[in-house]
N, C-alpha and C positions, 0 to 999 in steps of 0.2 A: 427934846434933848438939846445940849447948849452946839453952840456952831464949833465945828474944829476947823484948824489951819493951819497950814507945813509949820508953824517954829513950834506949835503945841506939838509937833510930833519930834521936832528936830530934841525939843527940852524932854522929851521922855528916850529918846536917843541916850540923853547926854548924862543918862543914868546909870549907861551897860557900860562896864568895862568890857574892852577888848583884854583876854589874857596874852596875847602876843606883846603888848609896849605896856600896859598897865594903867593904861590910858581910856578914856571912857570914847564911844566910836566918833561922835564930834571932834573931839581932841586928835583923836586918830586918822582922822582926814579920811575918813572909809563911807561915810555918807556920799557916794557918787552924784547925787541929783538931789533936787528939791523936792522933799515927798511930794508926791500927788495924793490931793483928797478929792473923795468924788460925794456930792453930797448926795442920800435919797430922792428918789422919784417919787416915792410915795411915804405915806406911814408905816407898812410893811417894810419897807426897804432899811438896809443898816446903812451908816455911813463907809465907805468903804477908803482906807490906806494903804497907797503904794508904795516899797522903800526898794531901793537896790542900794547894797552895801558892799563894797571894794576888797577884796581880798588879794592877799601877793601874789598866791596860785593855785589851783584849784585842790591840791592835795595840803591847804592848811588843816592842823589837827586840832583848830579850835573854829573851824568852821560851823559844825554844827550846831553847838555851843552858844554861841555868837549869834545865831541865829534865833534861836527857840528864843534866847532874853531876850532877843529885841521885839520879837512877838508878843511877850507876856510883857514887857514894859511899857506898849504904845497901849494893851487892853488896858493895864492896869492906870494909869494916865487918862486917857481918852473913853473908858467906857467899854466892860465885858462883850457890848453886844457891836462893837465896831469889828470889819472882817479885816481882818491883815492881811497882807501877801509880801513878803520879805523877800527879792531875785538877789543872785549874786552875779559878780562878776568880776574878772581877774587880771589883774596888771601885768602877768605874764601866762601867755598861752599854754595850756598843757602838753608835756613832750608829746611826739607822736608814737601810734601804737606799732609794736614790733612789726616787720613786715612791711610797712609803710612810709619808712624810716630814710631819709637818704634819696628824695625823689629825685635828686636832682644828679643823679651818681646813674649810671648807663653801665660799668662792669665793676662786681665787687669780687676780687682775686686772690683767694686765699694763699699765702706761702706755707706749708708744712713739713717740715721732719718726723720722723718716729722718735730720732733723739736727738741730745742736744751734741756741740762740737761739730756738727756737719755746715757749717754757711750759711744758714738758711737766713739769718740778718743780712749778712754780707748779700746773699741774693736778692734778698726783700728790697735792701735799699739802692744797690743797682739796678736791678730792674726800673722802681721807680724811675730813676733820673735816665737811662735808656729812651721809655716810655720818653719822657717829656722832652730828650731832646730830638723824637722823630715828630715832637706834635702835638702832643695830645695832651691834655690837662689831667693831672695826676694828685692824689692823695694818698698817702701813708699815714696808717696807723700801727703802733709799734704796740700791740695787744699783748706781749709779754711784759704780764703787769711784775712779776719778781724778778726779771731781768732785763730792765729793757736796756738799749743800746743806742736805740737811734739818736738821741742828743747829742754823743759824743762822735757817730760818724758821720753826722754833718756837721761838726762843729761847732752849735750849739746848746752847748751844755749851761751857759749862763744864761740863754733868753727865756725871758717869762711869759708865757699865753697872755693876753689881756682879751676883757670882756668886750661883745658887743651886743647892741641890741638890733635882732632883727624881726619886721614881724611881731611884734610886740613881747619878743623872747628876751632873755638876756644868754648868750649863747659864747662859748670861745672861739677864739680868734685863732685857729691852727698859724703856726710857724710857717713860713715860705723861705725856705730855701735852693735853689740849684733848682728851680721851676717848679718844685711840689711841695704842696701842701701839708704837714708834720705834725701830729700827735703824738705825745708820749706822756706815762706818767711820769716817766722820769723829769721832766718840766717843774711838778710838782711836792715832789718829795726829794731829800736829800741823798744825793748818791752817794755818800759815805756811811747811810746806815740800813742795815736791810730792812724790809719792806717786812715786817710779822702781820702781815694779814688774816684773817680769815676769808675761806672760800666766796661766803656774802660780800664783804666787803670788796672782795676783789673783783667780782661781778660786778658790782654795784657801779664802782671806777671805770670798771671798761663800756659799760650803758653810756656812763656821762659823757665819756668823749667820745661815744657815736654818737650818740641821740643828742647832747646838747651843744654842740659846736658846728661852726659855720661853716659847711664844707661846700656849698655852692655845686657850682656843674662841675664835675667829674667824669670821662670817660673811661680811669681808670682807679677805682681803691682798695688800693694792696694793703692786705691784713697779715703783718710778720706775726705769725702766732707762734707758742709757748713751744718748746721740743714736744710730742708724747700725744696722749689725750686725755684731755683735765675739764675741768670744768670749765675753764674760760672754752674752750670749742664748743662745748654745747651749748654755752651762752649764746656765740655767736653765728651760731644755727637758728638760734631760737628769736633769734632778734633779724638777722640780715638775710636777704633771698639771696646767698653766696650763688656767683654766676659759676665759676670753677674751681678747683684748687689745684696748684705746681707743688709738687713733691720735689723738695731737697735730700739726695741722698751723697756716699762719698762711693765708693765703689767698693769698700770692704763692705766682706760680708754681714759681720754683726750690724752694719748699720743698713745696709738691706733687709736684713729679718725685719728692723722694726719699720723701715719707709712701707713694705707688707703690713703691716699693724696699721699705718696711717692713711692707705688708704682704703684699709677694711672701712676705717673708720667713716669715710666719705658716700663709699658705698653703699653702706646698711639700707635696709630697704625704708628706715624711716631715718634717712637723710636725704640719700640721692644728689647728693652734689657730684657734677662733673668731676672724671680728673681729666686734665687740660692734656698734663703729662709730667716728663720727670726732666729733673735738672741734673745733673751729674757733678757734684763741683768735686775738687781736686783729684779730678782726673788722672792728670800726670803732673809731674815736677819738671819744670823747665829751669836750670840754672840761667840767669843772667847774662854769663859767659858765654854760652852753649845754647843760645835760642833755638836752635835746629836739635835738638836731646830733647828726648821724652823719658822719664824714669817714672813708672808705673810704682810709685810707694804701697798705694791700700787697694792692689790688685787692677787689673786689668777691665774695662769694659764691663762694670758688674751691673751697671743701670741700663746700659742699653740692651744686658738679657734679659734685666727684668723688666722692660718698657717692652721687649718682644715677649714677654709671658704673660706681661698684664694684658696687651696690646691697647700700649698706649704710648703716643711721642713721644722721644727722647728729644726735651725742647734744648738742649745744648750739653757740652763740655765745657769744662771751667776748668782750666789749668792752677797748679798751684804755683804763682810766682810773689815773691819778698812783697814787691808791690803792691799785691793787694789789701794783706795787712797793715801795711806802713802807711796807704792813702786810707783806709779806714779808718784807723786810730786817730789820724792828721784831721781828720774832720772830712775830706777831700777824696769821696769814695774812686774808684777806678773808672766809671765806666764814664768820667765826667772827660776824658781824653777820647780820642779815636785815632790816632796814631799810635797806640800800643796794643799786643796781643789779646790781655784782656780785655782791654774800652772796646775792642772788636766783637770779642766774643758776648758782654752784655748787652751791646746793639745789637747781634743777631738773636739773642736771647729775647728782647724784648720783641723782635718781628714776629720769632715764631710766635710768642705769647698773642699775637695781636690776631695774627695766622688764623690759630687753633679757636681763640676766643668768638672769632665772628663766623668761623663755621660750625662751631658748637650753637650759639644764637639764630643760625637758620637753618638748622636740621633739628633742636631739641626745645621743648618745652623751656619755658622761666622755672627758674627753682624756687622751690614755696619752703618757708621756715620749719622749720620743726616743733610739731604741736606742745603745749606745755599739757600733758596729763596725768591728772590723780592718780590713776591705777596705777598699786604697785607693783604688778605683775609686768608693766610695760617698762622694756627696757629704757626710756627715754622719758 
């Protein structure tokens, strides 16, 4: 049999088109190395060719493809009875698998409502900046993919994510504003036109800016989730080992019945996420004028009975004052002062949260995802 050697193999390469550039894999720069041929030991023995060829990442869909020709193009070239061995390998690392996801993140803190209109943004983003001005490294993601808000209450509504490669990934670059870390899709897509998604797609969005973006050490990553319970929450059951979740409720009743709905939903025996506890926001109405006046609008104390029926902490009251809407909107949420009644009240909101958080982690187990299963009998 005649002698082979790497350009006899590079020249039967340079016969496969890759269908990704249209381009044959020479051309395509996907030839990682210089084939290795190994010649026989004996007359039994075949000649045997090594190839490893480059791919962008490991879920291309003309992987396969690409493969088997370049196998049948080095036989067909070089001689049926040569063995091939084609390895791949990939310019960007594969996401990580749910569960595993966020190593570097120490408490992932869900925000939930039952419904929408009750604060629960407003709380999600104070909190964070709370958190971060007692210390602690902080990331928010703003996981209501058809509402989000966060860009406009920190003021960021024009900055654009840019890529980085970490790790041989190519990964987003979350926003840093007011000390935390900021995801939103709203970054992404036009806040003038609504979001017509489907449920996949919406999913799909909220994966990428967990899994594919650069959130580094985190002690804390607050998840402002959707009012309700939708699909994005069981997404992100099914993806993150949620440490807790704070329930935003107002103190009228209908929005009690449902903060009850939200944290059935926590509870089920195939979720089991903590609740940390409850938030109470607009508590009372304090006029400006009148800082010493409490006017009880949406009822009286209706979360801290139901934080004693759940028995679970009533992590704060949240007064209703002009200011908190007017420093949201402003970009310049409230809790970024501490000389006024709110800034006060989200620093203490963020203690307890911190409180609760690290005696929940030494009395109870890590929370595990929620399994993805066929059976349709299984509510999950």
């Amino acid at each position: 049999m005649k002698t082979l050697y790497p350009k006899m193999i590079m020249d039967a390469l340079a016969t496969v088109t890759y269908a990704g550039t249209k381009k044959n894999l020479v051309e395509s720069n996907m030839v990682a190395d210089t084939p290795s041929v190994s010649a026989p030991q004996s007359e039994d023995e075949p000649w045997r060719v090594k190839v490893v060829l480059q791919f962008a990442r490991e879920t291309d869909p003309f992987l396969k493809s690409t493969v088997k020709s370049a196998e049948a193009a080095i036989k067909y070239h070089c001689g049926k009875d040569v063995e091939v061995e084609v390895l791949t390998e990939f310019k960007s690392k594969p996401r990580p698998e749910p569960g595993k996801m966020l190593p570097g993140v120490k408490n992932i803190i869900a925000v939930s409502s039952g419904k929408g209109g009750v604060g629960k943004s407003t709380v999600s983003a104070n909190l964070a900046i709370a958190l971060s001005r007692l210390g602690y490294r902080v990331g928010l993601l703003d996981a209501d993919i058809f509402g989000p808000s966060m860009p406009k209450m920190f003021g960021v509504e024009d900055v654009r994510p840019y890529a980085v490669k970490v790790d041989g990934r190519d990964l987003i670059a979350p926003v840093e504003r007011y000390g935390v870390k900021l995801l939103s899709i709203g970054f992404f897509v036009n806040p003038q036109t609504a979001t017509l998604w489907r449920g996949g797609m919406a999913t799909s969005a909220l994966k990428q800016l967990i899994a594919d973006a650069d959130w580094g050490e985190l002690d804390y990553f607050i998840l402002d989730t959707p009012p309700g319970t939708s699909d994005i929450h069981l997404t992100l059951l099914q993806t993150l080992a949620i440490t807790g979740a704070v329930i935003v409720s107002t103190p009228q009743q209908v929005a009690l019945a449902d903060a009850r709905k939200g944290v059935d939903m926590y509870r089920n025996e195939k979720v089991n996420v903590p609740i940390l506890g409850l938030v109470e926001n607009m508590a009372w109405f304090t006029p400006a004028e009148l800082p010493d006046n409490r006017y009880y609008i949406f009822g009286r104390e209706g979360c801290k009975q139901l934080a004693e029926e759940l028995q679970v902490p009533l992590l704060a009251q949240i007064p209703i004052v002009q200011s908190i809407c007017e420093s949201g909107d402003g970009g310049k949420p409230a809790a970024l002062t501490s000389d006024t009644a709110t800034g006060i009240a989200f620093v203490n909101l963020a203690q307890s949260v911190v409180t609760v958080t690290n005696r929940r982690n030494r009395e109870m187990e890590a929370t595990k995802i929620v399994s993805v299963k066929n059976d349709s009998s299984s509510k999950y």
